[in-house]
C-alpha positions as CSV (number, residue, x, y, z in Angstrom):
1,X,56.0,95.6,104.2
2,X,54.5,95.5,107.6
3,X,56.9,94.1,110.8
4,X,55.3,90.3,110.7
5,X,57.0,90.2,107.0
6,X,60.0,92.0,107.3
7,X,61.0,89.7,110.4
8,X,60.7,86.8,108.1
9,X,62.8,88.3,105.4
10,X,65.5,89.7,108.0
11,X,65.5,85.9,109.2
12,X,65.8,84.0,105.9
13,X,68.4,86.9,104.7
14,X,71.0,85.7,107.3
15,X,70.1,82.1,107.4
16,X,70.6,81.9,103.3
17,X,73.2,84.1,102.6
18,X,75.3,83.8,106.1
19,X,75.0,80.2,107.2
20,X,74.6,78.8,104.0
21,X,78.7,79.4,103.8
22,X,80.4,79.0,107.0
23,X,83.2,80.0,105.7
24,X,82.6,83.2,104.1
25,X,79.9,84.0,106.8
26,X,82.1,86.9,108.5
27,X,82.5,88.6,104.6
28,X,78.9,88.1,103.7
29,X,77.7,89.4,107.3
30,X,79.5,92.5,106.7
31,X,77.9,93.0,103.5
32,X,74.1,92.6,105.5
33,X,75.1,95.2,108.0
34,X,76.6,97.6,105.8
35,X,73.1,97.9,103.7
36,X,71.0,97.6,107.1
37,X,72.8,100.1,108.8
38,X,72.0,102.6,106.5
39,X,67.8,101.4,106.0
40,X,65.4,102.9,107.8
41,X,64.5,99.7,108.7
42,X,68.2,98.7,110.3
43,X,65.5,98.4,113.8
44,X,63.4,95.9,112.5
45,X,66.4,93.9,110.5
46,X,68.0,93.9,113.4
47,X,65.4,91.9,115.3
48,X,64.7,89.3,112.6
49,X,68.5,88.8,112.4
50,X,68.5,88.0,116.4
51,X,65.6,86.1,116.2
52,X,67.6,84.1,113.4
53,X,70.9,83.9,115.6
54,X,69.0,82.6,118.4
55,X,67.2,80.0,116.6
56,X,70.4,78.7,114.7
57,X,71.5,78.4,118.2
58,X,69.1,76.2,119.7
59,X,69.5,73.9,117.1
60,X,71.4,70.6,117.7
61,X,74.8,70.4,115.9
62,X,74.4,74.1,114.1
63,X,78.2,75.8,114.9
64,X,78.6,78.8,116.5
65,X,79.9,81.2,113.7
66,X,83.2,84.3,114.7
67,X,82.5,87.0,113.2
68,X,85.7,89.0,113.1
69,X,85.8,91.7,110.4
70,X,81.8,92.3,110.9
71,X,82.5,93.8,114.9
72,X,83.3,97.5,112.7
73,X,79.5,97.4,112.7
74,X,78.6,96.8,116.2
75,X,78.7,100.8,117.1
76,X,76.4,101.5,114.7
77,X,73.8,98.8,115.4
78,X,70.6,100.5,117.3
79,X,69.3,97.3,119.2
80,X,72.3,96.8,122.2
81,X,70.0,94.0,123.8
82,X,69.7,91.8,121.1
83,X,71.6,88.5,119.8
84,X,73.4,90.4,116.5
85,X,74.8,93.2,119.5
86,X,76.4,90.3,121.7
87,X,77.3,87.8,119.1
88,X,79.7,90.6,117.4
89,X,81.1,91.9,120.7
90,X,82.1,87.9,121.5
91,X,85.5,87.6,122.1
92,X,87.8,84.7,120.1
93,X,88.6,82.8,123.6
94,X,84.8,83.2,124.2
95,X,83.8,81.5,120.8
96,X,86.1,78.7,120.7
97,X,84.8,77.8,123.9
98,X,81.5,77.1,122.8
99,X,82.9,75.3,119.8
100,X,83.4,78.0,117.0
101,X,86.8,76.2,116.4
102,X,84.7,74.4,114.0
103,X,84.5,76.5,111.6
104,X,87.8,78.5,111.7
105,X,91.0,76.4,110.7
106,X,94.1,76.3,112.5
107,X,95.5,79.1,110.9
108,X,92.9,82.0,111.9
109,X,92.8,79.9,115.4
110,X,96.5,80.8,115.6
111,X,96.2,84.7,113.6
112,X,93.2,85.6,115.9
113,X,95.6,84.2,119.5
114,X,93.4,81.3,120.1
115,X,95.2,78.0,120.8
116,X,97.4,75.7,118.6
């Protein structure tokens, strides 16, 4: 696989398997780092899955995703710079302020200290 194809499939990896299910996004992300973390490739998936992040995000009405249980990963990610890096260290006041609520329901609001 050379880096042209491997960005594409780091890219439709996390676009099928993680946004296709807002709701189990934070579970299924967990799985995709656990296995990339340990590749020899975890630089390269890394990118593609930034690139992926970053393009979901400039796209009208796509939400922002929390990933809660997924930040155990972000010690062992390689790229610091990158999208995956900041969108696991963002906070829960930080996400709801650019309209994450959308996806979490009151509930997890409410578990995770957010706002009634």
């Amino acid at each position: 696989m050379q880096g042209g194809q491997i960005e594409n499939t780091g890219a439709n990896v996390f676009n099928y398997f993680v946004l296709h299910d807002l709701k189990d996004a934070d579970y299924i992300i967990c799985i995709l780092l656990k296995e990339i973390t340990a590749s020899p490739l975890q630089y390269l998936f890394e990118y593609a899955i930034s690139l992926a992040i970053e393009d979901n995000r400039n796209r009208e009405s796509s939400p922002e995703v929390l990933f809660i249980k997924a930040r155990e990963y972000k010690p062992k990610l390689l790229r610091k710079d990158l999208e995956l890096n900041m969108v696991l260290g963002r906070s829960l006041l930080e996400a709801i302020a650019t309209g994450c609520e959308e996806v979490l329901t009151s509930t997890e609001i409410q578990l995770f200290g957010g706002t009634d």
